[in-house]
C-alpha positions in Angstrom: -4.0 87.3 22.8 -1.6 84.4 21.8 1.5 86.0 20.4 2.2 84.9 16.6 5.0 82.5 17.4 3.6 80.8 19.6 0.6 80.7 17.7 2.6 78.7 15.0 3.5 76.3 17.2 0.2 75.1 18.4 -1.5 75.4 15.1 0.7 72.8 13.0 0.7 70.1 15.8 -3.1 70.4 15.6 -2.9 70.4 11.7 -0.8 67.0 12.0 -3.4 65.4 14.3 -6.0 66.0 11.7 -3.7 64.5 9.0 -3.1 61.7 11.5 -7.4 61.5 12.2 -8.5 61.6 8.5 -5.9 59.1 6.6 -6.2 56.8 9.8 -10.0 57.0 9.3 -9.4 56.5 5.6 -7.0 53.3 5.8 -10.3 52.2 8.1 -12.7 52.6 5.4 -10.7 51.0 2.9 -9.9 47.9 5.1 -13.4 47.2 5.6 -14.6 48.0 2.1 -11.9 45.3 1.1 -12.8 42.8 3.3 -16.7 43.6 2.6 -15.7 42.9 -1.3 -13.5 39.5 -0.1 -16.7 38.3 1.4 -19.1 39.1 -1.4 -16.5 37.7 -3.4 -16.3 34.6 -1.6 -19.9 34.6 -1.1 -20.7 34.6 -5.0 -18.5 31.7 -5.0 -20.6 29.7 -3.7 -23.3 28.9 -5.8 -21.9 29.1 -9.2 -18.1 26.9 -9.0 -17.2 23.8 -8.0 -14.7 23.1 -5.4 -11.4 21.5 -6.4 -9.4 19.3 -4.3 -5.8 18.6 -5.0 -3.9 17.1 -2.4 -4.4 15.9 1.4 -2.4 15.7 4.8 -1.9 13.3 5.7 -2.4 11.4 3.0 -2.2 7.5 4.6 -2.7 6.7 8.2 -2.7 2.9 9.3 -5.6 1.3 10.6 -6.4 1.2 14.2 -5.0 4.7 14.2 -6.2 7.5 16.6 -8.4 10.9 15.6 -6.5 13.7 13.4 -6.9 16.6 11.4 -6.8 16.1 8.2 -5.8 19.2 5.5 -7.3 19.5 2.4 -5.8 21.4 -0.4 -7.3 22.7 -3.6 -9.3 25.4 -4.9 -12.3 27.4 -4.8 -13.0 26.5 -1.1 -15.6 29.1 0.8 -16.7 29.7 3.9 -19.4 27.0 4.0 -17.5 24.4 2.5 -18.1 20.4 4.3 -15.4 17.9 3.3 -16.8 14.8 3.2 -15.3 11.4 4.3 -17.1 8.5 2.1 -19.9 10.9 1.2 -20.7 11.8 5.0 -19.7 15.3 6.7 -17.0 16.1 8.9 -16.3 19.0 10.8 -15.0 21.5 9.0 -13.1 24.4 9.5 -12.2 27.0 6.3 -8.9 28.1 6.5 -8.7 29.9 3.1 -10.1 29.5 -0.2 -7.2 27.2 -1.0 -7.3 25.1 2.6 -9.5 23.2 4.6 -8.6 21.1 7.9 -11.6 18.4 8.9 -11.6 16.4 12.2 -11.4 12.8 11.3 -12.5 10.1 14.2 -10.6 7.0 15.5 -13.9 5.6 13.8 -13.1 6.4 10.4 -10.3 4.3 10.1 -10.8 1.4 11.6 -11.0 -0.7 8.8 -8.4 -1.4 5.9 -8.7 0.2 2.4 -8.7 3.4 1.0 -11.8 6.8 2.0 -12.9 8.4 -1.1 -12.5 12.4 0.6 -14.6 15.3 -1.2 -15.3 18.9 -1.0 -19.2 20.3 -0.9 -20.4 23.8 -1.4 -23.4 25.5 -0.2 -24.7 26.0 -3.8 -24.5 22.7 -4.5 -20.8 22.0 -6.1 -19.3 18.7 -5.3 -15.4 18.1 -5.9 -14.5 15.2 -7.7 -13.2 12.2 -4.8 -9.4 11.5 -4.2 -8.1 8.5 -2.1 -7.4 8.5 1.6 -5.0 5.0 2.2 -5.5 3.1 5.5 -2.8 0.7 5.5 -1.5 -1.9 7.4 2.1 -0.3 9.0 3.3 -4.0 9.2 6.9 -5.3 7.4 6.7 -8.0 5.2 8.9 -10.1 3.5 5.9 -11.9 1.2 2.0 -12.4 1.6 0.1 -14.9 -0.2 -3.7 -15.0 -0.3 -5.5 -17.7 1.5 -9.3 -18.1 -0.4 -10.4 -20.8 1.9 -9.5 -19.1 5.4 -10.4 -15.6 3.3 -7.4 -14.0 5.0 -3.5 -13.4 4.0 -0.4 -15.3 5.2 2.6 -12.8 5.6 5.9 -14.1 6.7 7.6 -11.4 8.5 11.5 -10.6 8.8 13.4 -10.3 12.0 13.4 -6.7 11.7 9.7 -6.6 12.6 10.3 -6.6 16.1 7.8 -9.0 18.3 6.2 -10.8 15.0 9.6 -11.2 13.5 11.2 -14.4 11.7 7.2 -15.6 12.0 4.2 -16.6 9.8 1.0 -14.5 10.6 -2.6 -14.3 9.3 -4.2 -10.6 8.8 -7.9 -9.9 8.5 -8.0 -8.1 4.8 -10.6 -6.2 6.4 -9.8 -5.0 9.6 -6.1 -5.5 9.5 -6.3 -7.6 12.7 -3.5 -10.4 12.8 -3.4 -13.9 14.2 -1.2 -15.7 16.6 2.4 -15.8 14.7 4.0 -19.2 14.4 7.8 -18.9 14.5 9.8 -20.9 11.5 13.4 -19.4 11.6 15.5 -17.2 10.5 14.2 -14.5 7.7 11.0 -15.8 6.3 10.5 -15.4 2.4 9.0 -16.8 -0.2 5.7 -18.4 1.2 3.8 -21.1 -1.3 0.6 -22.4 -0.2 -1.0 -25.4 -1.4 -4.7 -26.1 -3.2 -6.5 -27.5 -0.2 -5.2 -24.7 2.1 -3.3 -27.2 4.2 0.5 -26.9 4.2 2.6 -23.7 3.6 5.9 -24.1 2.3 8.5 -21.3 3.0 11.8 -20.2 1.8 14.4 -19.1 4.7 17.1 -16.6 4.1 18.6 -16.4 7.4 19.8 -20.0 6.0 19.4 -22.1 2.8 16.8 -23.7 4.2 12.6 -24.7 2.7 10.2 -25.6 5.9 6.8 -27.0 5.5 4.1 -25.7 7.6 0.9 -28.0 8.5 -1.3 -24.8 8.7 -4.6 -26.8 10.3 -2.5 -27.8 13.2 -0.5 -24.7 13.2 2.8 -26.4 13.5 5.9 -25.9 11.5 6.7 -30.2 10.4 9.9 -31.6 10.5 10.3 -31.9 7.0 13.1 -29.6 5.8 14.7 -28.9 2.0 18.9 -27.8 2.9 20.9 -26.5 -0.1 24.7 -26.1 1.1 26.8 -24.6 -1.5 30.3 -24.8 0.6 31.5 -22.1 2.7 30.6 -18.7 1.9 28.3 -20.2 -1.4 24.9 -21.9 0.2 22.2 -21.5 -2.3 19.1 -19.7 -1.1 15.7 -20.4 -3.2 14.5 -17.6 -4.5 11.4 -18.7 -5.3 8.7 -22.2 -4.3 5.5 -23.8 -6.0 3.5 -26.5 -4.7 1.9 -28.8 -6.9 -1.6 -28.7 -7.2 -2.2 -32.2 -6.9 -0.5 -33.1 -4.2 0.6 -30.5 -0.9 3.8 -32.4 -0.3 5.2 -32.0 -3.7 7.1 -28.9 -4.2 8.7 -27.2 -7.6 11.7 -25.1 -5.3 14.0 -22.8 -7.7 17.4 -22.5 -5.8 20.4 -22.1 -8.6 18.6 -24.9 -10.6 14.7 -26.0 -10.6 14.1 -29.2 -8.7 11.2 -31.0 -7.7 10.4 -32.1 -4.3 8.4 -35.0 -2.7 8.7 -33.5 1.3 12.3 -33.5 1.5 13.1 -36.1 -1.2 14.5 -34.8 -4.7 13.7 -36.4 -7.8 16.1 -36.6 -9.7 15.6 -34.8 -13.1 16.5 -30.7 -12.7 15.3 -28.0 -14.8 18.6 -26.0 -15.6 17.4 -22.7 -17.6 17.7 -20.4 -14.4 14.0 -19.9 -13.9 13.9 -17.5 -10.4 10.0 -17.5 -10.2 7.4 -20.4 -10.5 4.2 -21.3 -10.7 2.3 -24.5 -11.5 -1.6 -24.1 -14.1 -4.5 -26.3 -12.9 -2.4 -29.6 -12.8 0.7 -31.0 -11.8 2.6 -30.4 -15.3 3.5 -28.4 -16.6 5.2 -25.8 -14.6 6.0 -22.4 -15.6 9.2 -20.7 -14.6 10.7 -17.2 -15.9 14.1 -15.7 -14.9 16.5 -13.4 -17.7 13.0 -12.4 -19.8 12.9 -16.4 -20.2 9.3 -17.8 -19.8 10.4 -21.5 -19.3 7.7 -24.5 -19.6 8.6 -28.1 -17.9 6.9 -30.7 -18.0 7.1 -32.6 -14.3 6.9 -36.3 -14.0 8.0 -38.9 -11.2 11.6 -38.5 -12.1 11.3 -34.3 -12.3 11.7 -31.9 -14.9 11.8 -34.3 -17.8 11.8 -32.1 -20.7 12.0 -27.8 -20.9 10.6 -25.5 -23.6 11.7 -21.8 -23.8 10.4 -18.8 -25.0 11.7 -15.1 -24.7 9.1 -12.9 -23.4 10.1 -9.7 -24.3 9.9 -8.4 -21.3 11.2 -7.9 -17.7 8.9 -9.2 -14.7 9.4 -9.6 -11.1 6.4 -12.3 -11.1 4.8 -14.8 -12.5 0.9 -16.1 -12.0 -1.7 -18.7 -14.0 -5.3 -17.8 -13.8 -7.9 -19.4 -16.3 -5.6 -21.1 -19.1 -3.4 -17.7 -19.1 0.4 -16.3 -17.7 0.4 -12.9 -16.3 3.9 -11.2 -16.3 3.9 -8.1 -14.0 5.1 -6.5 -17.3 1.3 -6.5 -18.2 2.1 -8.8 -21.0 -0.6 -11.8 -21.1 0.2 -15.3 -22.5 -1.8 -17.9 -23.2 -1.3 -21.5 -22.7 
């Protein structure tokens, strides 16, 4: 027989392993009662809300770019949750009800623009789309929109490494670019004429307009220099050709002159206009600079007469579509 003591000594270990044994087997049951109830939970989900997508990651890429994972964050995701890229699945893997990731191809992105990216549940809930961007990653100084080649003209500043202190074309499309033509030192402000033909460009690496043939591809001799004295040149800010003729140009450097190639005529709008742009004909020409909206009327001796209007608003731009003046302001004016 076991003596008392001894006795004890065995009998409470044993009474601590069954402590240990029935909260262990407890804390078991619980666990997988809980994670039974997360799954019914997000299991009932499914059928009766609609997923919620707030924000992705990335959110841009630019074109030509390699396959990623893209996460997708919002609400109400489930286990059978597709996001969609442009209304067609992707693999999808569910990370929690508030993540997603989806494997998106080199294929999805090879062409410029933005991928409208949604979230689909099993029971039939459909998030509403947000963007995906697919940009060109490309530095540009200005780009101007050339209808009859149906492509951009971008020139590009030195900082662009290989392209720099060049004129390119880009594909809107696919992003693809042509072969660069070198015309100095800092491209700017590009102007190109009715026909399509001749590009006229504003340098900042020097106070210097060029004019660029654009059917042969060549940059012409003709050159506009505005010397201001050491330390002062004056750099135009902004160019116009005339619509009626691609060798006449409206250039805004200090004052507005008008220029047949690199001939002035002698008449100067002086009301401090920094951005131009000509209607339908060659006069008048519109000019705004210091919430000015400035209207000159051009003839063969230049600006021969200004009218001047305060727009009420600030704007970094000026453009003439169909008999009206858009200000970036959103202000509209009509001839």
């Amino acid at each position: 027989m076991t003596p008392p003591a001894l006795g004890n000594l065995i009998a409470r270990p044993l009474s601590i392993l069954a402590c240990v044994i029935f909260f262990a087997t407890l804390f078991a049951a619980s666990s997988a009662n809980a994670s039974s109830l997360e799954n019914n939970a997000v299991q009932q989900l499914e059928p009766s809300v609609s997923p919620a997508v707030t924000s992705l990651y990335p959110s841009a890429v630019a074109v030509g770019s390699s396959g990623f994972n893209l996460t997708v964050y919002g609400s109400n995701f489930v286990a059978s949750s597709v996001v969609r890229w442009n209304k067609s699945a992707r693999p999808t893997t569910f990370v929690s009800p508030y993540q997603l990731t989806a494997e998106i191809s080199a294929e999805d992105v090879q062409l410029l623009g933005s991928a409208a990216v949604t979230v689909s549940n099993s029971g039939g809930g459909v998030s509403p789309e947000i963007a995906f961007t697919i940009y060109l990653g490309l530095q540009t100084n200005d780009l101007i929109y050339d209808s009859r080649r149906n492509e951009f003209w971008a020139s590009i500043p030195s900082a662009a490494g290989a392209l720099g202190n060049s004129i390119v074309s880009i594909n809107p499309y696919t992003g693809v670019t042509g072969t660069p033509l070198w015309v100095g030192s800092e491209p700017s402000k590009l102007s190109l004429s009715k026909d399509g033909s001749t590009l006229w460009l504003a340098l900042h690496g020097g106070p210097i307009v060029r004019k660029v043939d654009l059917n042969a591809m060549v940059v012409t001799p003709v050159q506009l220099y505005f010397p201001g004295g050491w330390g002062s040149n004056i750099y135009a800010n902004n160019l116009a050709v005339s619509p009626g003729n691609p060798s006449t140009v409206a250039v805004a450097a200090g004052y507005v002159t008008i220029f047949d190639d690199a001939t002035p005529r002698p008449n100067q709008g002086t009301t401090g206009s920094g951005i131009l742009t000509f209607g339908d004909t060659a006069s008048p020409l519109y000019g705004y600079g210091y919430n000015l909206l400035s209207i000159f009327t051009v003839d063969g001796t230049g600006i021969s007469s200004t009218k001047t209007f305060n727009s009420g608003s600030y704007s970094n731009d000026l453009r003439f579509d169909q008999g009206r003046l858009y200000l970036t302001s959103g202000q509209t004016i009509r001839r």
